[in-house]
N, C-alpha and C positions, 0 to 999 in steps of 0.2 A: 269480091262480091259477098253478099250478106247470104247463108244459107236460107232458102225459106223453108219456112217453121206452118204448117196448117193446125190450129189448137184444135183438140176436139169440142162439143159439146161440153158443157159446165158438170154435167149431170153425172159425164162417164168420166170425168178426169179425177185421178187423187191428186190429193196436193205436193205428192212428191214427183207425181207427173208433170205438172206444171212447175215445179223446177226445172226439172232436168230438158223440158221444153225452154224455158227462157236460157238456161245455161247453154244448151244446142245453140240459138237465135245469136247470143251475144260474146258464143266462141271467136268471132272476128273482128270484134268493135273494138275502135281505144278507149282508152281506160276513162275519157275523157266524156266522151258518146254513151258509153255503160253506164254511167253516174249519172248522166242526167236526162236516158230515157229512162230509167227509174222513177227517177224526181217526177218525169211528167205525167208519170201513169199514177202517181200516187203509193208507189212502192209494190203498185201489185205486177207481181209477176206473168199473169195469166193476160193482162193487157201489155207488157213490153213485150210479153215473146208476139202477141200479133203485130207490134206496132213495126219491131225492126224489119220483117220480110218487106215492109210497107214504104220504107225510108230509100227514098234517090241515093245514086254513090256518092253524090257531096252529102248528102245530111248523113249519112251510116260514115261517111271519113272525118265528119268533125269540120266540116267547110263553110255548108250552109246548118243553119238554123234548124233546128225541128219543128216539130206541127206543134201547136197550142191548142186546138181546138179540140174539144171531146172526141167529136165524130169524125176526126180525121186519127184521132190517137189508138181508139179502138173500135172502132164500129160495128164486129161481131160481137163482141163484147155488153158491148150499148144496148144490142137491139136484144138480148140475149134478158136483160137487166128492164127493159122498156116491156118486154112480153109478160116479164113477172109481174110489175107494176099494172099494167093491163086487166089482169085477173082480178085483181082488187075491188070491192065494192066503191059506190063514188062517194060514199061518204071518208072511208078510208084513204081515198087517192088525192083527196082533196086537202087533207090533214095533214098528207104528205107534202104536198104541192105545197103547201102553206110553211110546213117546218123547212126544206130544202130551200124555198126563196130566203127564207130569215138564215139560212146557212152558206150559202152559196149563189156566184163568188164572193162573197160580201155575208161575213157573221155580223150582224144587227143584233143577236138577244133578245126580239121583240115577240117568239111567237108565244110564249104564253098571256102576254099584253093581247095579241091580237086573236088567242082563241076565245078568253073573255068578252070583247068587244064586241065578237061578232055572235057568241053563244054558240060556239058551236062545241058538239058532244066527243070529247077525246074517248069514249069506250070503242068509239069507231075504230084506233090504232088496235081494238083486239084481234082483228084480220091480221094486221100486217106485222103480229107478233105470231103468230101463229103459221104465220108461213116464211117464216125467219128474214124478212126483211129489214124489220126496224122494231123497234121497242121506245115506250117511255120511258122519259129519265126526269133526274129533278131538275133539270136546266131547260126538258123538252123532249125532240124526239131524237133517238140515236140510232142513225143508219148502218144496219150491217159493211159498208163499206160506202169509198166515194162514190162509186161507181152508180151505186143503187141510189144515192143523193141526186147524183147529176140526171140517173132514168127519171126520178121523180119529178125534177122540174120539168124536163125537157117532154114529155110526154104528154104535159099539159099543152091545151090551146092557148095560143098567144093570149088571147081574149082573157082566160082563166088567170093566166100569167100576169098580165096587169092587173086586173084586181084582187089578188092576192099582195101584190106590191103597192095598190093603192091601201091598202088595211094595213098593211104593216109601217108605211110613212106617217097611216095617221095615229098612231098609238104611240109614237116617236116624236113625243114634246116638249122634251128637255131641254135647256139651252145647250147642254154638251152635246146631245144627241144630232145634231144639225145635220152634220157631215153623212150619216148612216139613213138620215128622213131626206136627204135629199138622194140619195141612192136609189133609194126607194120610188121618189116622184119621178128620177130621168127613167129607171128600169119600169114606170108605168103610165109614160109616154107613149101615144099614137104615133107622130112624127115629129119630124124637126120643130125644133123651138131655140131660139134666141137668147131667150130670155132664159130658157133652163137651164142652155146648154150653159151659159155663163155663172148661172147658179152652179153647177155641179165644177164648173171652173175653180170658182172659186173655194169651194169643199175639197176640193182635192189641193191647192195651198195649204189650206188652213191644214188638212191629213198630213200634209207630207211636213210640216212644218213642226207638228208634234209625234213624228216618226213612224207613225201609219203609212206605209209606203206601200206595201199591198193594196189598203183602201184610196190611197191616194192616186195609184194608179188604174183600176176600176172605174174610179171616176172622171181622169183624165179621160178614159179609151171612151166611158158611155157617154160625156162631154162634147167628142168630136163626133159621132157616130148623131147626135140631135142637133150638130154646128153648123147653118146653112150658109154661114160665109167661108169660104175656102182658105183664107188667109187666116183666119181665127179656126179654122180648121185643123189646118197644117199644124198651128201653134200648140195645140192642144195633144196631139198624137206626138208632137214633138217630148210634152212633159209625160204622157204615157210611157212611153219607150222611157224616159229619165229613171222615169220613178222607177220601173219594173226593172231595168238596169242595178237601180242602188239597194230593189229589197234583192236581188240575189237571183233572178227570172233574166237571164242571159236569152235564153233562146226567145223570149217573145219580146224584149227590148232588141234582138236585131231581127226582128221581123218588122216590127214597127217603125224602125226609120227609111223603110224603102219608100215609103210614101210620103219623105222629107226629106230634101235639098237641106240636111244641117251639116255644116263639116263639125263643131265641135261634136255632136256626137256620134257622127261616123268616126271621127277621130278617134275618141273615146272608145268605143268599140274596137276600133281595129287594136289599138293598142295594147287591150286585154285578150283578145284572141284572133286577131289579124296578122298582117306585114308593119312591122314595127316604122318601117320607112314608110309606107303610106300613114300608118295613123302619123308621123311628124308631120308630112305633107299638111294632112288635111286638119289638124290642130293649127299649125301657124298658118293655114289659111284663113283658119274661125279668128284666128285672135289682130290679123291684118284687116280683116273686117268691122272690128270693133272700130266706134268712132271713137274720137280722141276724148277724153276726160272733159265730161263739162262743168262749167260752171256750179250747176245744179245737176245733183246725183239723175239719172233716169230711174223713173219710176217702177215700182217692183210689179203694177199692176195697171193695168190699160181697161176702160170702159166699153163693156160690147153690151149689147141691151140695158143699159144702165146696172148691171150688177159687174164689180169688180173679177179681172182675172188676171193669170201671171203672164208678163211683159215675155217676148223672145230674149231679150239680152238676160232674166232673169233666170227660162228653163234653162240656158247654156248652162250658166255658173251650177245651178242645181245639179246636173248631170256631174258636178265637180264637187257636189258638198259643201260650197264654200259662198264667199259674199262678193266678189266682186270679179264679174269672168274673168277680164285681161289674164288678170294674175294669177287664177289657176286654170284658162287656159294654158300658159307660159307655163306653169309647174306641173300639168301634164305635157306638155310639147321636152319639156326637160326629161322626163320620166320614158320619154319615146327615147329621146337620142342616150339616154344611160343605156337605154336595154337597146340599142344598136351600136354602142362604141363609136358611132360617126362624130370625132371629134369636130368638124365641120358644119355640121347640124347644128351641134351649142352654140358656135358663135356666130351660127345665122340667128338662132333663136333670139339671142343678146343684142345683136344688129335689129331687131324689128323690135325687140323691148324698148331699147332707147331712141328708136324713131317717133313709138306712138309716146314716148314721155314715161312708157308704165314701169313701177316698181319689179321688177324682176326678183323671182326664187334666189333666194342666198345659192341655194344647191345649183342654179344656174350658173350664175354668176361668179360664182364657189371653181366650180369644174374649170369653167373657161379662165379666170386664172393660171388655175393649176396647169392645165394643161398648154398654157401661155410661158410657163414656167416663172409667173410671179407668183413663187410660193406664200410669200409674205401679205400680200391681197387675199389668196385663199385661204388662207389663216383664218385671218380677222370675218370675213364673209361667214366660210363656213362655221365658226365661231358662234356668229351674230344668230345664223340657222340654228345651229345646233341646242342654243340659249332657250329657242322657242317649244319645249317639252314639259310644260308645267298640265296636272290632270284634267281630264274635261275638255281639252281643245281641241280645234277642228282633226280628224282622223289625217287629214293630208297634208298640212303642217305639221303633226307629227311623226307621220313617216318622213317626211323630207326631214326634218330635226333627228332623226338614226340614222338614215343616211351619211348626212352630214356628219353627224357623231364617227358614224365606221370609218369615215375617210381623214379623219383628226386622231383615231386609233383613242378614242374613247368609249372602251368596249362596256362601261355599264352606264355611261347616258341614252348609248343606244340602245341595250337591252330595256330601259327604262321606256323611252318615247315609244318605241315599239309596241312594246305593252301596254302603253297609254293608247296608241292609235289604236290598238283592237279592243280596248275596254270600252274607248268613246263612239268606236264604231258598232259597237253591240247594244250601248244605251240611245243612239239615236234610230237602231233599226236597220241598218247597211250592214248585212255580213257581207256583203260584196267586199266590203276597204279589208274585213279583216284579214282572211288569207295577204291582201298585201304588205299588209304590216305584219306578219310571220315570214315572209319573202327574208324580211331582211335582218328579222332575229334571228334566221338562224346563222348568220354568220357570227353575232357575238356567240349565239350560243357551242360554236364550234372553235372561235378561237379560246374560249375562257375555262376551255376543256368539260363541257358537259353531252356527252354524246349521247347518252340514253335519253335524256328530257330532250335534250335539242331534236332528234332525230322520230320520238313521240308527235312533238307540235311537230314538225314538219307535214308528216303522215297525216296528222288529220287536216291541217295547212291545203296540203294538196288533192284531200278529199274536198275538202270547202272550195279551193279552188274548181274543180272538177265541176262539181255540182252547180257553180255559179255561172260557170261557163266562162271561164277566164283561162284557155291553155294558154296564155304565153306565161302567165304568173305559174301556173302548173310544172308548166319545162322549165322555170327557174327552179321550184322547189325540187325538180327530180334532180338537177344539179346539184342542189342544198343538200339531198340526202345521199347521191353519187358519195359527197366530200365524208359526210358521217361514215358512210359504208369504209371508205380509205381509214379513214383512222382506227375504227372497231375490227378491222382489216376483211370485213365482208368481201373477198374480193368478187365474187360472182355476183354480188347485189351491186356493188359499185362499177363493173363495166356495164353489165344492163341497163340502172339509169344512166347512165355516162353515155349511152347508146342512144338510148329512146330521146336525152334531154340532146343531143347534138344533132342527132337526126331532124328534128323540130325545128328547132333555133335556126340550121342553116337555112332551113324551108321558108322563114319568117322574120330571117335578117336582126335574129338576137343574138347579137355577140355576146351582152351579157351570160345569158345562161352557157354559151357554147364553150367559152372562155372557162366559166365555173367547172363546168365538166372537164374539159381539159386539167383543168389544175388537179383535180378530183384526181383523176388519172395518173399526174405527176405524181401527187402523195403518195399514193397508192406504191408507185413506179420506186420512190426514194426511201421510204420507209423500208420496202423489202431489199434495199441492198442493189437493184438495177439502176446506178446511177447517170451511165449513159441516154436511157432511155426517159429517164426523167429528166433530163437535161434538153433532152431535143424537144420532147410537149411544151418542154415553159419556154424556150425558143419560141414557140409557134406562138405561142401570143401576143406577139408583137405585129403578128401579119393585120392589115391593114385592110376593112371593109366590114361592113354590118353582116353581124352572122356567124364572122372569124376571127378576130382579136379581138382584146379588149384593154385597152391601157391602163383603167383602173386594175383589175385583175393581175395584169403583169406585172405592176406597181408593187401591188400586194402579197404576191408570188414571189417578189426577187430575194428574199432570204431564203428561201427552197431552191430558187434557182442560182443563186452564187454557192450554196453546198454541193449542189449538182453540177455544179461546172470546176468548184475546186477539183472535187472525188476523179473527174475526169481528167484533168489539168490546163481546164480550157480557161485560165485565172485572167486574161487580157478580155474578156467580154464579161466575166465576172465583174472585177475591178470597174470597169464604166458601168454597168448595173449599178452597184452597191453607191459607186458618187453619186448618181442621182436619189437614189433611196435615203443616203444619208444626210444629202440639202435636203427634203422633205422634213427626215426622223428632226434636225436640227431648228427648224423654222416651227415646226407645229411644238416641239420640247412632249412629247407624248412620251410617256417612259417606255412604255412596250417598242415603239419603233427606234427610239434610242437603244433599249437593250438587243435588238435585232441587229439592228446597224454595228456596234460593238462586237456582236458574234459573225457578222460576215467579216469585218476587221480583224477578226479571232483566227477565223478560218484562210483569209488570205496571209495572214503573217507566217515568217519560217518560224520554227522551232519554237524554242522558249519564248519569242516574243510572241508568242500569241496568249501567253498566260494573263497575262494584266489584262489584256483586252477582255477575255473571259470573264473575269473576276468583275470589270466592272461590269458584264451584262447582267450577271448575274444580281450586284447590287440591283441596277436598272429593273431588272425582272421586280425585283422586290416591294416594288413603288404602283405597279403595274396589276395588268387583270388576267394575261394571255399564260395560264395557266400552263397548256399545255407546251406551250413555247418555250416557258421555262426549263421540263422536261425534257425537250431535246436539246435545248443549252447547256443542261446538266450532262446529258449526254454525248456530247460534242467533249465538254470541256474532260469530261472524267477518260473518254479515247485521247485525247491529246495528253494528257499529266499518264496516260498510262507508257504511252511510245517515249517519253520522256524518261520513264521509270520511277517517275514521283506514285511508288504502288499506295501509300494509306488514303492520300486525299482520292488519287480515282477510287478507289473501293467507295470510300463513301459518299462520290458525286456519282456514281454507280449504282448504288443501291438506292441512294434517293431519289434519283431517274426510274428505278425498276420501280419503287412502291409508288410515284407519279405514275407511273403508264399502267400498272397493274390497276389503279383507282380507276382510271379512265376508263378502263375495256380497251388498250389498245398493245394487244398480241405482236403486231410485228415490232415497233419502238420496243417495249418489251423483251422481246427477243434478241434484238439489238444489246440491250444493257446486258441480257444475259451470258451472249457471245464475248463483250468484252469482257465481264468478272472473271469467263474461266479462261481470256487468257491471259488474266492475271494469276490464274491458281485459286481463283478463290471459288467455291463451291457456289453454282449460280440458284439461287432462291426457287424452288417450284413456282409455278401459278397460284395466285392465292386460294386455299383449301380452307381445310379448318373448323374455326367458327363457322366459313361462309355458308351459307345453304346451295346443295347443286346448282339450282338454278342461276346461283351467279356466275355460273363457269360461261355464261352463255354471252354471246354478243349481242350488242342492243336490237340488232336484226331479228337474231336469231331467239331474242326474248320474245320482241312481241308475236312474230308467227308463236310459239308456243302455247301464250298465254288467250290465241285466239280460236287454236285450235283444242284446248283446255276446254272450253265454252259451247265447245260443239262445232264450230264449223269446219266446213271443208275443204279441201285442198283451194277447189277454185272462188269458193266464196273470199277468204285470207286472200288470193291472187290480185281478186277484182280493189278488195279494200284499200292493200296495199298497193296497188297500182305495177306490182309484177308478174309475169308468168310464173303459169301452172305448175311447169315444171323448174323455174327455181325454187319454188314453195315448196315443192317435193325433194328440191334437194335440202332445205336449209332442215326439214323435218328431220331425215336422214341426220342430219349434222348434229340437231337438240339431243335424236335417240341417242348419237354415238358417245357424246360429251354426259349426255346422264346416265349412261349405262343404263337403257329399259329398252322394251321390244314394243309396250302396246301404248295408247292411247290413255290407257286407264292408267296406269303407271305417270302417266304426264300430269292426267288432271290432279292425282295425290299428290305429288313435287312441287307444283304449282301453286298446292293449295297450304302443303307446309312450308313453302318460301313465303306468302300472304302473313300467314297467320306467324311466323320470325320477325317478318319486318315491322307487324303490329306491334308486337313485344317492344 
């Protein structure tokens, strides 16, 4: 249950009251719910702490939806804000009324156009500077906050309301201006109209098409709300919810399709923060509905009062960013059965591809191969995917084109497309795609050994994700940063997400993330030398059902797990592992899984014969990207040539393994190299010192809490950011003190600020 929170009056509250009010309110919410009752209040704290006491136990657990509506978000608040506004002379309330329509929801730019127009006297605004509401500016007027924007409109009489928006549509003549004069004409409508509603229909294409997805969604919602046919109705709240989906407004795009029978975008939805099995459900429902390809393409727009608007087969695809539904319904319907493991589901999805005739996702088509075990078809397919990552293209082409890449062990095509999907998802207005497209960077960025960048983007990754309202991409990323935590050997940050991202996943039938966390775990488990226990987690990935294994993952896993099962001497389930990993490494010719496959070959051989095998991973490595995998190759081979007593070359596959994992941030591998030097006799290297400045004695974790707390914030502000508890925030503090030798805060911010000002030099 959600504590409630009673805010006092505005008047008697300080503002460090009203933190520690919203910090009280949102001590119980996930991390998930805390982000984006934030978002909805506008960042102000004084309106989330009322809102949460306010929130059903699904909407305070992240289940249903939050309120969209002002008066439902804050209503003390509002009225609080509406009384101030009241006191105002009416020439002043009216200047107001006038600047807040031209700003809200809908920025237009038109109110110094419409104060002219109408002559009216802006000295009026001397009131409402004077009583700290709002002031002019040179754009107009700027409201002491949103809140006092929203009292301004909403305080007005409708009456007033409309002709305020009739004056601002008419000073709106431009042929670009269309989109923003028609906003204006629906928001200063009497009742339903036909004719408008199809006007504003059509403005919100033309917005969403030049990536105004905010206004294009406004326009949808005041579109259906003047649509007096039901069917044209539907269709319009259907591209509401779309659009407010793609600008990054999760909570009011699932509030708006309860009042639409769409499976593609219940699909859609559920799939970013649903049961990953129901959104496949309801995806390849949308796309068995689709009719069969015709002759002549259907049209993108259908005649309702003789003004053009967008077609149903059209809003589907939009909900997908893409041009032509089938086909990325089918490439979300793929995206559903990845993040379930339900090898089953793919090749239903595959079986209803080729019944309607439709070109099927490589990544589809790709998997079910694979997992068909004609490696040689998933090749060429994912191949064919992976080819389609040139800049500018669709965001969801190129995520599947990284994916694709990850699974061919081409770790900087992926890193590439990836980067591409979230550059193109930024220029067209979809932050929604881009958290998805960091989903899956960060696995190059943690095979290629970069854990402080990789584990940065993650962090803000799955703030974006948070804030969009996309947990299941979220529980991927807490896995993503689980695996960072394991190598930087954060172990307290890496079971806590390992925790939060498995607990989720099982709830919601992602095998994917649950599978990632597990592996997480394994590292973690093998790295420090407990190799029975990382032997039995990567076991478990093979178990069978959405939620719990993952095939890809175990795939991926099985050169950690044939070391974990030599260390044991469990080499007969080894040995079948590593054959089918090595038909894979040999069909795709990828040098990192060939030099992998060579080191489990390494590792299962007796004696000296494992040397060659070595030698050539090592070449292998050399052609390659997996950076860090090299590292432990070096580190494998230089333990083997030591038990042999070949002491020169281990010393120096030793040391180059030690200055490899000391580059990385990864203390326990590290420690490892350092175990064997000294029982070779050789004196094992300290930790890098030195040149380096303190602050790099720190773990990528244990940087960024530093550096945020550096800035000022506090324990639970860092908590909320990063997405963990208080009290490991309090413990990694603890850890920074201990490793920089300092006691206070102040001490932190000067460390911080002379490691800044080194790394500028």
């Amino acid at each position: 249950m959600v504590t409630p929170v009673n805010p006092p009056p505005l008047d008697r509250t300080s503002p460090q009251q009203i933190t520690d009010l919203w910090r009280q309110a949102a001590a119980d919410l996930p991390d998930g719910v805390r982000v984006r009752v934030l978002r909805a209040v506008y960042g102000d704290p004084r309106a989330a702490a009322e809102l949460v006491p306010r929130l059903t136990e699904r909407q305070a657990a992240g289940i249903d939806p939050l309120p969209t509506e002002p008066a439902e978000l804050a209503p003390s608040l509002l009225r609080e804000r509406r009384a101030e506004i009241r006191q105002l002379p009416d020439d002043t309330r009216l200047l107001l009324l006038l600047a807040a329509a031209d700003q809200y929801p809908v920025p237009t730019d038109a109110f110094l156009r419409a104060v002219m127009a109408a002559r009216l006297d802006t000295r009026s605004l001397d009131a409402a500077e004077a009583a700290g509401i709002a002031h002019a500016g040179a754009g107009g007027v700027v409201f002491r906050d949103a809140w006092t924007r929203i009292a301004a409109y909403e305080t007005a009489s409708p009456a007033d309301r409309r002709d305020v928006h009739r004056l601002l549509a008419g000073v709106l003549r431009d042929k670009g201006e269309t989109p923003w004069r028609s906003w204006h004409r629906g928001a200063g409508a009497l009742g339903p109209s036909g004719r408008l509603a199809a006007e504003l229909g059509a403005a919100a294409g033309s917005a969403g098409d030049a990536g105004r997805l905010d206004l294009a969604r406004a326009l949808a919602e005041r579109a259906a709300a003047l649509c007096p046919d039901p069917s044209e109705r539907a269709r319009l709240v259907a591209w509401a919810a779309t659009y407010a989906w793609r600008s990054g407004d999760g909570d009011r795009a699932r509030r708006l399709p309860a009042a639409v029978a769409d499976d593609a975008l219940i699909g859609v939805l559920a799939l970013r923060a649903g049961n990953a099995s129901e959104a496949f459900d309801a995806l390849l429902t949308a796309v068995a509905a689709q009719p069969p390809a015709p002759t002549e393409p259907e049209p993108a727009t259908t005649l309702v009062g003789q003004v053009l608007v967008p077609s149903a087969a059209t809003a589907a695809s939009a909900a997908l960013g893409t041009a032509t539904p089938t086909v990325h319904l089918l490439a979300r319907a793929t995206e559903a059965a990845i993040y379930t493991g339900d090898l089953r589901r793919l090749r239903e999805a595959a079986r209803v591809a080729d019944r309607l005739g439709a070109v099927s996702p490589g990544t589809l088509t790709g998997l079910v191969a694979a997992f068909d075990g004609r490696y040689a078809d998933a090749r060429d397919l994912l191949k064919a995917a992976a080819g389609r990552c040139g800049p500018g293209g669709d965001p969801t082409v190129l995520i599947h084109a990284g994916i694709a890449a990850l699974l061919l062990g081409d770790h900087t095509r992926a890193a590439t497309a990836t980067v591409r999907a979230a550059a193109s998802a930024r220029a067209r207005g979809t932050p929604v795609t881009v958290a998805q497209a960091m989903e899956f960077r960060a696995y190059a960025d943690f095979w290629t050994g970069r854990p402080r960048a990789g584990e940065a983007a993650a962090t803000d990754a799955l703030w974006q994700a948070h804030a969009t309202g996309q947990d299941n991409g979220a529980c991927h990323l807490q896995a993503a940063l689980a695996m960072f935590a394991a190598l930087t050997a954060d172990t307290d940050v890496c079971r806590e997400r390992a925790a939060t991202a498995r607990s989720y996943a099982l709830a919601h039938g992602l095998g994917l993330p649950a599978a990632l966390a597990q592996w997480a775990l394994a590292f973690l488990d093998l790295s420090s030398g407990r190799y029975a226990a990382a032997a039995t987690r990567l076991r478990a990935l093979a178990a069978f059902g959405p939620g719990h294994g993952h095939r890809a993952i175990r795939h991926l896993a099985t050169p950690h797990y044939v070391e974990a099962a030599v260390r044991t001497g469990d080499t007969r389930v080894a040995r079948v592992a590593h054959a089918d990993y090595h038909h894979w490494a040999s069909t795709v010719r990828s040098p990192d899984d060939l030099a992998l496959s060579a080191r489990c070959r390494a590792l299962l051989a007796p004696g000296a014969e494992a040397i060659d095998h070595y030698r050539t991973a090592l070449d292998l490595h050399s052609h390659g990207t997996r950076d860090f995998e090299r590292a432990r190759t070096e580190l494998l081979f230089g333990s083997a040539l030591r038990r042999l007593r070949r002491r020169t070359e281990a010393r120096d596959r030793l040391h180059s393994a030690l200055e490899a994992f000391d580059s990385f941030g990864a203390p326990h591998c590290a420690a490892q190299a350092r175990t064997e030097l000294r029982a070779l006799g050789t004196p094992a290297a300290p930790a890098r010192s030195g040149a380096d400045t303190p602050v790099s004695r720190l773990t990528a974790q244990q940087l960024l809490v530093a550096r945020m707390a550096a800035e000022g914030a506090t324990n639970r502000e860092i908590a909320a950011r990063l997405a963990l508890s208080p009290r490991t925030i309090d413990h990694h503090l603890r850890g920074v003190f201990t490793r920089l030798g300092i006691r206070s805060r102040v001490e932190l911010v000067r460390l911080v600020a002379e490691s800044d000002e080194s790394d500028a030099v």
